[in-house]
C-alpha positions in Angstrom: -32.8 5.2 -31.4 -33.5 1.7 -30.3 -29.7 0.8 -30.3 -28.4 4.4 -29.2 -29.7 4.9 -26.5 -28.1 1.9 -24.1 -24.7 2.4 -25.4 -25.1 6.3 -24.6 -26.6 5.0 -20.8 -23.3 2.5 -21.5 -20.9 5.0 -21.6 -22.7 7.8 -19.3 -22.3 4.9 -16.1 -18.8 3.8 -17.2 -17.5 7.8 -16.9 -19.6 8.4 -13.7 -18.2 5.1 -12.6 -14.9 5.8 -12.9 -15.5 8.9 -11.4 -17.0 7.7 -8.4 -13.7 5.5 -8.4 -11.1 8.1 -8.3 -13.0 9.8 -5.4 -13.7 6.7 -3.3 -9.6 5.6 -3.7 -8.7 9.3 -2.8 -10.7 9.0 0.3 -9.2 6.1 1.1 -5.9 6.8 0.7 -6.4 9.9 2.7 -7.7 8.3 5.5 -4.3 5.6 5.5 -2.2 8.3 6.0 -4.1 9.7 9.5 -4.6 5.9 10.6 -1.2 3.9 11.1 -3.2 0.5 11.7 -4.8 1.0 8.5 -1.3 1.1 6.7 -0.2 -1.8 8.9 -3.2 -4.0 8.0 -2.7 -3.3 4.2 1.1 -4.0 4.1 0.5 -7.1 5.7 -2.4 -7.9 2.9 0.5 -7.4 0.2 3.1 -9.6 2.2 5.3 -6.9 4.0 5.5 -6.4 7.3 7.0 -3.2 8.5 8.7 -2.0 11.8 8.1 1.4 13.1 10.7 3.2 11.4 9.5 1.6 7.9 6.1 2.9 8.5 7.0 6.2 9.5 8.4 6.6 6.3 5.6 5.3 4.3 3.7 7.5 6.2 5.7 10.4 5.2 6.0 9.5 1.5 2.5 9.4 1.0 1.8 12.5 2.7 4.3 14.0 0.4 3.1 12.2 -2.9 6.8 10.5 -3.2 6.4 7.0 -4.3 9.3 4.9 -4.9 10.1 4.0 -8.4 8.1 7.4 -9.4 10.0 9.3 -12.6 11.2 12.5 -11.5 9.5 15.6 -12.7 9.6 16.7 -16.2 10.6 20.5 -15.9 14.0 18.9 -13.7 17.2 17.9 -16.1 19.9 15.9 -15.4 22.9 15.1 -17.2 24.9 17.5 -19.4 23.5 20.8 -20.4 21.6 21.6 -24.2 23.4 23.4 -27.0 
């Protein structure tokens, strides 16, 4: 019991951790759509600095969940048809 019971609390905070995780970047990522500055501030943090028809479509993509380089859905087929 002596040895279960911190790699159970172990794994318990690691879940709840990455839970809290998910939540805090959806927040965030919600918020950068609303705030155009916000954007602006992190593009320049990764090196990019975008003019105002640039951001307008960054703005759009992530409102619409389209990220470039993203594989297309699964149930959409392209190419030749099945036998």
């Amino acid at each position: 019991m002596n040895i279960a019971l911190p790699i159970i609390t172990l794994v318990v905070g690691l879940i709840g951790g990455f839970f809290i995780g998910v939540y805090y970047l959806r927040r965030q990522m919600t918020a950068m759509q609303n705030d155009p500055e916000m954007l602006q501030k992190v593009a320049k943090q990764m090196g990019y600095n975008l003019n105002g028809k640039q951001m307008q479509r960054a703005q759009q993509m992530m409102k619409n969940g389209n990220q470039p380089g993203r594989a297309p859905a699964a149930g959409k087929r392209q190419g030749r048809k099945g036998k």
